[in-house]
N, C-alpha and C positions, 0 to 999 in steps of 0.2 A: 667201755672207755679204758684205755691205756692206764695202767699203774707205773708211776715211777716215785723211789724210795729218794728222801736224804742221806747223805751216807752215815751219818749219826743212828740213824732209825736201822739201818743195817746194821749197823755194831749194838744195839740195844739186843737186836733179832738175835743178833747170831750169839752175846754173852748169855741169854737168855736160853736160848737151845742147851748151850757148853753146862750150864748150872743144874735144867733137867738132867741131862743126860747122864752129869756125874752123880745125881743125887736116887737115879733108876733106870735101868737099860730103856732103851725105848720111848721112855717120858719126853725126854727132846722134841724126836720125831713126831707124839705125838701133837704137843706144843705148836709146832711149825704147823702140823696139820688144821687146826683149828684156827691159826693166823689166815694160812690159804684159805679157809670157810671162810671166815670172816672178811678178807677181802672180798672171794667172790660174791657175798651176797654186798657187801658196800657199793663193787664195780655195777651190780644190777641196779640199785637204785643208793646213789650217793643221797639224794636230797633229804631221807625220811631221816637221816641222825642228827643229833642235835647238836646245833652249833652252841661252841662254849665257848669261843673269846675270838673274839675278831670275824674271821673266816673259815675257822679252823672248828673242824665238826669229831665225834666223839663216836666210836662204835667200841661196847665192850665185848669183850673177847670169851667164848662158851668155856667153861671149864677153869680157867686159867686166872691168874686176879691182873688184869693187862688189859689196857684202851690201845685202839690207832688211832692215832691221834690225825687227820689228814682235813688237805683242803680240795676242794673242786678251781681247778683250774681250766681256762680256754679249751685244752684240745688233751689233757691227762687231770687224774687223781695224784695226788701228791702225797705222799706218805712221811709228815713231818716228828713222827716218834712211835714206838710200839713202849711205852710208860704201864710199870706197874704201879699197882694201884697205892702203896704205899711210897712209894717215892715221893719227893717236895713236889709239893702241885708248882702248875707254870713253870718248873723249870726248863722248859721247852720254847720258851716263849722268843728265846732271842732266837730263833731258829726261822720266826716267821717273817 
């Protein structure tokens, strides 16, 4: 199934890559890497994660302290936040 991001959930992606990266060569990239694992085992089977508020279902990310936060929609996955884990919980919320 088709992934498509919020553009919010892109800027979380991409200041979170910019903060590895400055904080260790490489860590960035490998950050993004473990995002891509984690979509693609999401796109394989959306339904086994657990939904946490409304529609909107919760996979934690290997390595990294970071959920995607996404929905199952009609005919794509929706990609409503890449949220660390200490961030204000729900602040994601108006996005739904």
């Amino acid at each position: 199934m088709p992934i498509e991001f919020l553009e919010l959930a892109v800027q979380e992606l991409n200041e979170a890559y910019s903060y590895y990266e400055e904080q260790q060569a490489n860590l960035g990239n490998r950050f993004k890497q473990e995002i891509y694992n984690s979509l693609h085992r999401i796109a394989q089977s959306p339904k086994i994660y657990q939904k946490i508020q409304y529609d909107v279902r919760r996979c934690i990310v290997h390595k990294f302290p970071f959920n995607i936060l996404f929905s199952i929609e009609t005919d794509h996955l929706l990609v409503i936040a890449i949220a660390h884990h200490h961030r204000e919980p729900d602040y994601w919320i108006d996005r739904v």
